[in-house]
Backbone as a chain_set.jsonl record, in Angstrom:
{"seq": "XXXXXXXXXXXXXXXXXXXXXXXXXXXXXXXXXXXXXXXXXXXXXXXXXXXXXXXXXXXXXXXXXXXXXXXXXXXXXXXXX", "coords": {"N": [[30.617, 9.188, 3.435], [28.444, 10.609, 5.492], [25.926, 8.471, 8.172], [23.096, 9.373, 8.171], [23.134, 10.812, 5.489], [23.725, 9.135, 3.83], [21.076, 7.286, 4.225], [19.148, 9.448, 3.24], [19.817, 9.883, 0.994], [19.234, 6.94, -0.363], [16.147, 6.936, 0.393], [15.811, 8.733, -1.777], [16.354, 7.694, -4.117], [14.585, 5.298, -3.838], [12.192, 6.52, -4.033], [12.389, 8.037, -6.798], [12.481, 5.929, -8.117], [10.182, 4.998, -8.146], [7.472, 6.035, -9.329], [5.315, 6.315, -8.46], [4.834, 6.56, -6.018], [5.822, 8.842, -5.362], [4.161, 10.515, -6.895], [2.012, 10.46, -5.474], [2.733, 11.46, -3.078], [2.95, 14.062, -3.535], [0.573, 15.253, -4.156], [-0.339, 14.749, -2.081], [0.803, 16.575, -0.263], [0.209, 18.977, -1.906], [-2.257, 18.869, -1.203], [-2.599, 19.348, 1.353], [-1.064, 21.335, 2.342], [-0.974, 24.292, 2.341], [-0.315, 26.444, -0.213], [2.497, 28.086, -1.0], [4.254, 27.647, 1.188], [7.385, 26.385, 3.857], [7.045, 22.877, 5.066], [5.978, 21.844, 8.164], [6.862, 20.578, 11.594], [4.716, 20.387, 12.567], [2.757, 20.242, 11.079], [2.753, 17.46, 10.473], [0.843, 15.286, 11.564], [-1.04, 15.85, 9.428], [-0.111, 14.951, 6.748], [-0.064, 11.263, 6.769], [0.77, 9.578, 4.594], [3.331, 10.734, 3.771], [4.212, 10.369, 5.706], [4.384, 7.937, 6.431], [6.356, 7.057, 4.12], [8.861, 8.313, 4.561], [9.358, 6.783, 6.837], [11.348, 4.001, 8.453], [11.18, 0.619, 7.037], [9.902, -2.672, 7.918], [10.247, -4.681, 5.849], [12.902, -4.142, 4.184], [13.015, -4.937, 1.414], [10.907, -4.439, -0.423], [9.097, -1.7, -1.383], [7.274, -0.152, 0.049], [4.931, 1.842, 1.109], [2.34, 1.992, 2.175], [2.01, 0.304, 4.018], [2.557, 1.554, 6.228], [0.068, 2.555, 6.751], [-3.073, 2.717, 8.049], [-6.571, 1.025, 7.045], [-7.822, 3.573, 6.656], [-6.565, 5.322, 5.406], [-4.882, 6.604, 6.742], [-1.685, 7.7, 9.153], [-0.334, 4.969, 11.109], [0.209, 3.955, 14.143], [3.551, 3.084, 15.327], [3.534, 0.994, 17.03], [1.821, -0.39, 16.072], [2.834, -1.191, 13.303]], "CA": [[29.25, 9.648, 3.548], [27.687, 9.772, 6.987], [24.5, 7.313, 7.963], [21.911, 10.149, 7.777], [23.44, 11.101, 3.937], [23.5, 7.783, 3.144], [19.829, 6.845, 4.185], [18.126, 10.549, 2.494], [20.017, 9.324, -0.765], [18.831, 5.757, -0.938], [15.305, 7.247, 0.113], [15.434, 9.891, -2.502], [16.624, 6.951, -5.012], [13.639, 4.553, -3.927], [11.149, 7.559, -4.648], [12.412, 7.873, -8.152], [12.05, 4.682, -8.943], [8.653, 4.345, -8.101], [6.801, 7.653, -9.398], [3.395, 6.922, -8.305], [4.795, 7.159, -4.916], [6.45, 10.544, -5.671], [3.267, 11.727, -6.957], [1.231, 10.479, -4.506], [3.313, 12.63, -2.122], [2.712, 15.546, -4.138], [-0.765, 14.978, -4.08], [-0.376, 14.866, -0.52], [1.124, 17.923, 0.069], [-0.466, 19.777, -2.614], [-3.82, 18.65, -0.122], [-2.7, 19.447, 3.108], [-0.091, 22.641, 2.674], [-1.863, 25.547, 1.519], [0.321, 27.612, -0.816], [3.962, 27.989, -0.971], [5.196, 27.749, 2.353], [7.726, 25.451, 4.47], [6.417, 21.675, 5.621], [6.639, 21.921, 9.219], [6.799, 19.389, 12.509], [3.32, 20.61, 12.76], [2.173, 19.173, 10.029], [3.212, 15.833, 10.327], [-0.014, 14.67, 11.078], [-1.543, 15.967, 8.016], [0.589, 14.109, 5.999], [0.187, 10.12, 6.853], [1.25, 9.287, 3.404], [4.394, 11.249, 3.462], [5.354, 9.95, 7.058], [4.771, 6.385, 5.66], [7.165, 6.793, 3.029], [9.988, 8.299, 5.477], [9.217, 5.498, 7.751], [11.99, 2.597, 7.901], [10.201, -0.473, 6.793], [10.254, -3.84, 8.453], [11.104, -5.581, 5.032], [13.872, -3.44, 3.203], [13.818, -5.326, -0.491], [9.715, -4.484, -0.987], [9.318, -0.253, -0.876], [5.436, -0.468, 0.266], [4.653, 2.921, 2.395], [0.933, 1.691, 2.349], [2.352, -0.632, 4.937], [2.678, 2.284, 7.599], [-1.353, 3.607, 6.576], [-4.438, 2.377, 8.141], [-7.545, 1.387, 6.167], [-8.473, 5.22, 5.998], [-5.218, 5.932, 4.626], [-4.349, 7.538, 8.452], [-0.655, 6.713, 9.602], [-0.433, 3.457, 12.017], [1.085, 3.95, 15.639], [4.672, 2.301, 15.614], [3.436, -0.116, 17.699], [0.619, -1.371, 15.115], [3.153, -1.523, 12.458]], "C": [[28.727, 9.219, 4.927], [26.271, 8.858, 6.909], [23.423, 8.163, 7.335], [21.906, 10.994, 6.276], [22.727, 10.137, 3.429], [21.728, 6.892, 2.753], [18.871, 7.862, 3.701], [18.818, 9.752, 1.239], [19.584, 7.807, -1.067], [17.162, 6.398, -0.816], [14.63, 7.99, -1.417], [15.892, 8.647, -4.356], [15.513, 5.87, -4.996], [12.599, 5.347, -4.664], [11.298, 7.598, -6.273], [12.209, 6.806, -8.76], [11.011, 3.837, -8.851], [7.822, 5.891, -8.265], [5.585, 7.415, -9.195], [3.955, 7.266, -6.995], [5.1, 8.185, -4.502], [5.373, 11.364, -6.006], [1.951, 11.22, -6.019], [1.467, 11.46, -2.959], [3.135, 13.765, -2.368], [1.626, 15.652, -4.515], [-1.017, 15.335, -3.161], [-0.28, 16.13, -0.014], [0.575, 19.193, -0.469], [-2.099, 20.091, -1.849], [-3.52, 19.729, 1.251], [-2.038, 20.726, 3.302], [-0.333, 23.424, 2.141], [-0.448, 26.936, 1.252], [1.618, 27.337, -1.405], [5.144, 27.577, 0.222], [5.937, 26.246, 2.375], [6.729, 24.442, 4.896], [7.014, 22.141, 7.149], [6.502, 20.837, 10.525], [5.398, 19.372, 12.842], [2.497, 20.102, 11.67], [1.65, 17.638, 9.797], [1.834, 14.776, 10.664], [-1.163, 14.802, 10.018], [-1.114, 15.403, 6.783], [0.99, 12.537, 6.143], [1.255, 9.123, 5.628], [2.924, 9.012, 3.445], [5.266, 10.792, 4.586], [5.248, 8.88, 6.655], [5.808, 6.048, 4.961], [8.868, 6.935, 3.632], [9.973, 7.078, 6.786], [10.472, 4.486, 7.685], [11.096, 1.465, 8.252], [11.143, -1.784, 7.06], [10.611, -4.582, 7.222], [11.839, -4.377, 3.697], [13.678, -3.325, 1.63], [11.914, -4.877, -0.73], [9.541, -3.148, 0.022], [8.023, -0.328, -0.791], [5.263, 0.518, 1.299], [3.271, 2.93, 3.096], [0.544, 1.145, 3.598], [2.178, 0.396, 6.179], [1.238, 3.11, 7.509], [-1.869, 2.171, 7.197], [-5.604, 2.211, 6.862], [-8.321, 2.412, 5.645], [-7.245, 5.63, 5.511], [-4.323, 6.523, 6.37], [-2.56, 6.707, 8.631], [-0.397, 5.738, 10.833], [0.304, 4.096, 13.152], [2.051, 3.279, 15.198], [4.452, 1.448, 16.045], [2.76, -0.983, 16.943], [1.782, -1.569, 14.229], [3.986, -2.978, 12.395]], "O": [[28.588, 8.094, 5.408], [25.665, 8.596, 5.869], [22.889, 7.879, 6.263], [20.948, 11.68, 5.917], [21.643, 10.101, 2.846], [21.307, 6.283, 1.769], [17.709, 7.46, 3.637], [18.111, 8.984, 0.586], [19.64, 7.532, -2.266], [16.653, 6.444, -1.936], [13.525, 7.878, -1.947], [15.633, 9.035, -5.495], [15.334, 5.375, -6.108], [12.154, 4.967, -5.748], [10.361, 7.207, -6.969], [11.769, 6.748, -9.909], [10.808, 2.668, -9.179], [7.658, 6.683, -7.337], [4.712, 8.153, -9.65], [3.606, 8.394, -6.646], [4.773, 8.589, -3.386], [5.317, 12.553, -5.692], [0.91, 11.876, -6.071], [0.679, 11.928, -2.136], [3.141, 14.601, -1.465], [1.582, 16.348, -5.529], [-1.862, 16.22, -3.032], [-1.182, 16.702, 0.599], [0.452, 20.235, 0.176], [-2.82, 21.087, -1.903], [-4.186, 20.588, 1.829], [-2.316, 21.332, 4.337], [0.2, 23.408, 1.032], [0.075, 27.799, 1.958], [1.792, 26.436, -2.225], [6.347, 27.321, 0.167], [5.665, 25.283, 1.658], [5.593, 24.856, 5.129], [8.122, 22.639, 7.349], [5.68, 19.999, 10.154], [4.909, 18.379, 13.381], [1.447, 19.487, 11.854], [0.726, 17.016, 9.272], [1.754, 13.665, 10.14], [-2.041, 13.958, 9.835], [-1.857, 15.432, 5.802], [2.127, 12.237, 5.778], [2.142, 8.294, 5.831], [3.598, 7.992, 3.301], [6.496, 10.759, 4.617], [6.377, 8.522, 6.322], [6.275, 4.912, 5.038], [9.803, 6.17, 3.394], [10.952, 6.821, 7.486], [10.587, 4.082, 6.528], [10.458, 1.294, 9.291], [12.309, -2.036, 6.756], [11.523, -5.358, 7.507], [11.332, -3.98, 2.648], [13.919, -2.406, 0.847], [11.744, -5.344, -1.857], [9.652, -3.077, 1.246], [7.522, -0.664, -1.864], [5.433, 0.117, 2.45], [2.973, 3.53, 4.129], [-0.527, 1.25, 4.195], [1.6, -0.066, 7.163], [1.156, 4.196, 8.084], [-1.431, 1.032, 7.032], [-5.635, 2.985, 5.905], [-9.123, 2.414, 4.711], [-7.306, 6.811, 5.167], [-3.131, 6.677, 6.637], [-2.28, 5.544, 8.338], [-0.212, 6.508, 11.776], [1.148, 4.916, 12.789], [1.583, 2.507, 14.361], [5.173, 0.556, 15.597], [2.958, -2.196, 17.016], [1.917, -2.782, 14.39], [4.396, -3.408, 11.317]]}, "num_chains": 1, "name": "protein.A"}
């Protein structure tokens, strides 16, 4: 399995095992993406949440995407995090 397999399937295995954060994403998206369509690179700042959660986090063993939001929920600069 290459790296970029390896790290969508542990993501996609953290998500399940925390379903508020799965439906807080689909909350998210259900907000910000009007309809049916593709998510697109254009987006990405309409979705803080959802880039939080794809984020790699400075402590591995505690899945906390809250960590990459601001007090308005907004997503943090890289540098703030």
């Amino acid at each position: 399995m290459d790296t970029s397999t390896h790290v969508i399937s542990w993501g996609i295995l953290y998500i399940l095992h925390h379903p508020e954060v799965a439906r807080r994403i689909r909350e998210e998206l259900d907000s910000k993406i009007c309809g049916d369509r593709i998510v697109t690179l254009d987006d990405k700042n309409k979705l803080p949440y959802t880039n939080a959660v794809i984020n790699v986090f400075p402590d591995p063993y505690k899945f906390k995407p809250e960590r990459f939001l601001d007090s308005e929920g907004n997503l943090k600069k890289i540098e703030e995090v």
